[in-house]
C-alpha positions as CSV (number, residue, x, y, z in Angstrom):
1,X,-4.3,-24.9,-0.8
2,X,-5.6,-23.8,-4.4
3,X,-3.4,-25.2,-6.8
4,X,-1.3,-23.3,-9.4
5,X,-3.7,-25.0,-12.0
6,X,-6.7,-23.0,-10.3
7,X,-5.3,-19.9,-11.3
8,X,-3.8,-18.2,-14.6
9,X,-1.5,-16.2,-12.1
10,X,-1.7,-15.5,-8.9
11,X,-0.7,-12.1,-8.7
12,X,-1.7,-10.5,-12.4
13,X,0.0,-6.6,-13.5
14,X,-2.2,-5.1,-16.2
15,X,-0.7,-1.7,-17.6
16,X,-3.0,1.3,-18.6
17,X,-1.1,4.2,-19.9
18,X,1.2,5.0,-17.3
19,X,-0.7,3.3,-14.3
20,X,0.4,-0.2,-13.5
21,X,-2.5,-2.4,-11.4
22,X,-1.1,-5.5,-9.6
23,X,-4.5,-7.8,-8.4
24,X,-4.0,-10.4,-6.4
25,X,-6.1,-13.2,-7.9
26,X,-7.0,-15.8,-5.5
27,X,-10.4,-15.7,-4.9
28,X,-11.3,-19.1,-3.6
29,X,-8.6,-18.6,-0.6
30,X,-9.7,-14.7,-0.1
31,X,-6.4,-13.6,-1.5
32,X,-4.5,-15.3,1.5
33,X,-0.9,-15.3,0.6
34,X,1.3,-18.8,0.3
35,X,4.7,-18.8,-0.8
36,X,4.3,-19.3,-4.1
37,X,2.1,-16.1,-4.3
38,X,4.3,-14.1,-2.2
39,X,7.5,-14.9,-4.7
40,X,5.6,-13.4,-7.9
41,X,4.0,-10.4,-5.7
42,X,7.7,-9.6,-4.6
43,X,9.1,-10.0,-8.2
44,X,6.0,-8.1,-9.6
45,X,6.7,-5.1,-7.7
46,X,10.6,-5.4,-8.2
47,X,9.7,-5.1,-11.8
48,X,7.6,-2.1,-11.4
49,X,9.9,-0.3,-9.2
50,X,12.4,-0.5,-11.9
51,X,10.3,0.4,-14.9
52,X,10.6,4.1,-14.7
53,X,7.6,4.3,-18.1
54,X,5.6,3.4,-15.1
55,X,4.3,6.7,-13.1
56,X,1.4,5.3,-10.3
57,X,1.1,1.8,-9.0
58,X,-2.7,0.6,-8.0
59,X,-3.0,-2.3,-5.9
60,X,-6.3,-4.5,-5.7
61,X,-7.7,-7.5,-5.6
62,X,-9.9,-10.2,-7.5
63,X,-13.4,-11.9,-5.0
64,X,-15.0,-10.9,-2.2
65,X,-11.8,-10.0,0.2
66,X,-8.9,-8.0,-0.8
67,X,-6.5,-10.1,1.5
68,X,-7.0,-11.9,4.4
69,X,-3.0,-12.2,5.4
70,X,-1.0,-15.3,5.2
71,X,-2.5,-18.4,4.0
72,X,-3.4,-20.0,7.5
73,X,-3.3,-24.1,6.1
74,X,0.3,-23.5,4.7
75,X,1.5,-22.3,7.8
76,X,-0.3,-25.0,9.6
77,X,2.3,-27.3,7.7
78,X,5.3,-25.6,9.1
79,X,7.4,-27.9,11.6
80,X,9.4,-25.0,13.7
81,X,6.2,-22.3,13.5
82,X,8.4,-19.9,14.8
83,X,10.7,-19.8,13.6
84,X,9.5,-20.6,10.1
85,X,6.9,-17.6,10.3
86,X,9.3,-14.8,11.5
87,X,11.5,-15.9,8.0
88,X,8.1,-15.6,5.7
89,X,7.5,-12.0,7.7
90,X,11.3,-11.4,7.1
91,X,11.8,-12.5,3.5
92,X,8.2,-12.0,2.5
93,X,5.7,-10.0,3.9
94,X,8.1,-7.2,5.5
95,X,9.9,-7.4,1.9
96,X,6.6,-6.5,0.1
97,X,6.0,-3.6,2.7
98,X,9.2,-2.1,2.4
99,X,8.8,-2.2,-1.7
100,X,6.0,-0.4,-1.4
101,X,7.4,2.2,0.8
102,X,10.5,2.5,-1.2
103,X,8.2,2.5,-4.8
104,X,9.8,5.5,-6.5
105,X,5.8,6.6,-7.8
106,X,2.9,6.7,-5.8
107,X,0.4,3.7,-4.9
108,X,-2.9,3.6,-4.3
109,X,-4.4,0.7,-2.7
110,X,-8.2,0.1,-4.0
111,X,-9.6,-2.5,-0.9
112,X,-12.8,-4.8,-1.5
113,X,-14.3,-6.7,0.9
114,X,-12.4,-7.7,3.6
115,X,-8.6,-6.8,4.6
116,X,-8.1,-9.1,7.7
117,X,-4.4,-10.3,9.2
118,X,-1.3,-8.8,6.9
119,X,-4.3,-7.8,4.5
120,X,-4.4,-4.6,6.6
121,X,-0.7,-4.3,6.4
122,X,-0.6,-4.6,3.0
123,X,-3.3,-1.8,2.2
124,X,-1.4,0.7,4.6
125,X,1.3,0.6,3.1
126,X,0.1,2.5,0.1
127,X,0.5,6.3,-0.1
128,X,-3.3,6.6,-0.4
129,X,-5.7,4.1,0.1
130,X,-9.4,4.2,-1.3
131,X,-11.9,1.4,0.2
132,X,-15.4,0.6,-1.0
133,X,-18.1,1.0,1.2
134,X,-18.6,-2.5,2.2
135,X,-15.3,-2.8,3.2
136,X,-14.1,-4.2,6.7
137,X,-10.7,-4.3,8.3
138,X,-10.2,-7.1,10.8
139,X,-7.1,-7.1,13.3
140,X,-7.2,-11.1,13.9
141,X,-4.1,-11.0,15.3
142,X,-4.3,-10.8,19.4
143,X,-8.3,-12.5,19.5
144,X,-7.9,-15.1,17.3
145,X,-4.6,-16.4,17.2
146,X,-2.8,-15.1,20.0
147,X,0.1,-12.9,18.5
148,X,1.2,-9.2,17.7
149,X,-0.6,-7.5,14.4
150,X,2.4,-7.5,11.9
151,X,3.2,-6.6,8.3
152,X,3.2,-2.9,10.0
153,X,-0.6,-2.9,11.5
154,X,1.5,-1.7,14.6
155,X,3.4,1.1,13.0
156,X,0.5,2.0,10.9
157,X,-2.5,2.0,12.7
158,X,-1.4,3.8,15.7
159,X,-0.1,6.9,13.7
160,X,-3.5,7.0,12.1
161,X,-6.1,6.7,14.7
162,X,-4.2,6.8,18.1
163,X,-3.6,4.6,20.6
164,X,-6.6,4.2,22.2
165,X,-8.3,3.1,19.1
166,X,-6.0,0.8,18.1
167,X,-5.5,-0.7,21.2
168,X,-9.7,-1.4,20.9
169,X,-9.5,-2.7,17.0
170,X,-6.4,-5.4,17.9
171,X,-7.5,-6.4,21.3
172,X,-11.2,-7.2,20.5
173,X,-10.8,-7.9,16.8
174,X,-13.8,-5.8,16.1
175,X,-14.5,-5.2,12.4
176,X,-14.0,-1.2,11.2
177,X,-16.2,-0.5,8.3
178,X,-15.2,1.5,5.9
179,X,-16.8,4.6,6.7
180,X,-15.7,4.6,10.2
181,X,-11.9,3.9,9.1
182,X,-12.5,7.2,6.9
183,X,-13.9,9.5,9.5
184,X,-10.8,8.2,11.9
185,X,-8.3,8.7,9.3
186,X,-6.8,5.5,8.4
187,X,-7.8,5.5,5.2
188,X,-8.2,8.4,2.6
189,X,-11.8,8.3,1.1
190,X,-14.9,5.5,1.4
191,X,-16.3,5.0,-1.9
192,X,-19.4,3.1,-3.8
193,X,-18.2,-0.3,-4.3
194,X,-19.0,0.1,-8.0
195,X,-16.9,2.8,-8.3
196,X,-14.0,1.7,-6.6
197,X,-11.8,0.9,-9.4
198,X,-13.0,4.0,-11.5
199,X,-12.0,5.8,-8.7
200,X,-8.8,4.4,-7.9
201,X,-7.5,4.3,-11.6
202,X,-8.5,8.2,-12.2
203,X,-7.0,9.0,-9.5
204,X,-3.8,6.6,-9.8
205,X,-3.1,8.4,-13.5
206,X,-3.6,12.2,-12.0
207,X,-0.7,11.3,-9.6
208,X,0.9,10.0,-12.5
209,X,1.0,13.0,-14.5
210,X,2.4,14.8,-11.7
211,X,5.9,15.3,-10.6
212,X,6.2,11.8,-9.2
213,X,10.1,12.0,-7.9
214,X,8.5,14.6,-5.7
215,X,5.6,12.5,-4.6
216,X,8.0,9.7,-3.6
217,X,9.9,12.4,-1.3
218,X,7.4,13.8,0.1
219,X,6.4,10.3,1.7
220,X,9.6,10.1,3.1
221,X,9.2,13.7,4.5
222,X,5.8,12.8,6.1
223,X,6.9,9.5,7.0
224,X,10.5,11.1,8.5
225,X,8.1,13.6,10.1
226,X,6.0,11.4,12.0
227,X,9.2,10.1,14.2
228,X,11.2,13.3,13.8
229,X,11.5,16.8,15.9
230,X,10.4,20.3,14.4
231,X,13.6,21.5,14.4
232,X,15.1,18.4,12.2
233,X,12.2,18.1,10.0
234,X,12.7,22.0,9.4
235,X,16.4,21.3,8.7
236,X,15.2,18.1,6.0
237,X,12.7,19.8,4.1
238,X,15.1,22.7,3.6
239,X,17.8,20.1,2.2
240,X,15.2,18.0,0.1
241,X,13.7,21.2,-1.5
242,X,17.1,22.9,-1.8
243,X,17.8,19.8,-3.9
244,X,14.5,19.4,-5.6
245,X,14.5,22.8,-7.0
246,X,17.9,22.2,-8.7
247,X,15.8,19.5,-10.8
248,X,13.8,19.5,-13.7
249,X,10.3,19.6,-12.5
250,X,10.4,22.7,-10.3
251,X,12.1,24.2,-14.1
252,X,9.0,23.2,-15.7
253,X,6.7,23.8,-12.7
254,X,7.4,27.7,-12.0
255,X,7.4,27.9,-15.9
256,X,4.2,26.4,-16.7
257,X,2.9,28.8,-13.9
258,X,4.2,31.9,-15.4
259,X,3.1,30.7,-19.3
260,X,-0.5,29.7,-17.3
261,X,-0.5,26.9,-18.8
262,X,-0.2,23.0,-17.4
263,X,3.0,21.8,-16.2
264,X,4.5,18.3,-18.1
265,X,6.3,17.1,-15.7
266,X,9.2,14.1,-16.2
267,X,9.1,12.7,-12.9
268,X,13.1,12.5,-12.9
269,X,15.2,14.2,-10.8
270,X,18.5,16.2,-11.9
């Protein structure tokens, strides 16, 4: 395993304006995650989700692979695998999912090289994900070690592509390129790899001038949307708008439209 002394910091948080970026820096392991990684990723985002000066999160990574899931020689270590892995998905890997999902400002995921494992995971569970063009994602799960795609590859992947393509990606453990994982949906836009963090960060501090309380409910609209009936999701976007409007970004939305000028939004609700 790379040693802490390899390494200024595993996972580093730069700030630019608004925009916090969280790179995971272990290059010589392709950004697998040990334990000691996974405790400052999960603090890192704790801390961002509480800092309300921040408005957008970007996620990336340092090297030739953005993450290639847990680090494989640590868990080779553990004496009860089982039960030892289902408490580092529990406490660790489901934990940084769910902090993503729960951010209260949108995240962009900016993928490099290769997103194998709970590297997959981990860049779906961003709001938007942008991927350069070299880009592969690898479901090594079922082919390669013999076990269900985790960190949410299951939830995820499905919804995005459908089942019979996911069922082809996690049985075979074919690589998707980038382009391919565009034109199926499961990830937003394929980009130059030279451009990828240009890209990501203009588009991480447009989000962030927007109303970003919003931006957080409407992923739990879609995501309540994707599981829910018509006639419920009807009901919830009436109640979440009926609160939303009581706040003070729809205040200075529909007044910015009728001043034409361009709303500056708070991000706060009431």
């Amino acid at each position: 395993m790379q040693s802490r002394g390899d390494s200024e910091n595993w996972i580093r948080l730069e700030r630019s304006g608004p925009v916090c970026v969280v790179t995971l820096n272990a290059p010589k392991q392709l950004n697998s995650i040990h334990a000691e990684m996974m405790t400052d990723l999960i603090g890192t985002l704790e801390k961002i989700q509480a800092d309300a000066s921040c408005r957008a999160l970007v996620i990336t990574a340092t090297g030739r692979a953005f993450c290639t899931g847990a680090h494989v020689g640590e868990m080779n270590d553990f004496e009860d695998k089982g039960r030892e892995i289902a408490l580092l998905l529990d406490t660790g890997w489901n934990r940084v999912v769910r902090l993503i999902r729960d951010m209260p400002k949108p995240v962009v995921a900016a993928v490099q090289g290769i997103a194998a494992g709970g590297g997959v995971g981990l860049a779906l569970a961003a709001d938007i994900v942008l991927a350069a063009r070299s880009v592969q994602f690898i479901q090594v799960f079922g082919p390669k070690l013999g076990v269900v795609p985790d960190v949410g590859s299951t939830w995820f992947v499905p919804r995005a592509i459908g089942r019979a393509r996911a069922m082809s990606l996690m049985l075979t453990g074919k690589p998707l390129d980038a382009e391919t994982a565009e034109a199926w949906g499961l990830i937003a836009h394929c980009v130059d790899d030279d451009v990828l963090m240009e890209e990501a960060m203009a588009l991480a501090r447009q989000l962030a001038e927007g109303p970003v309380a919003a931006f957080a409910e409407i992923r739990a609209a879609v995501d309540r949307g994707l599981v829910s009936d018509l006639g419920s999701q009807l009901d919830y976007e009436r109640d979440t708008n009926g609160r939303l409007c009581d706040g003070r970004d729809f205040a200075e939305g529909t007044s910015a439209f009728f001043e034409k000028r361009s709303p500056r939004f708070t991000g706060r609700e009431p």
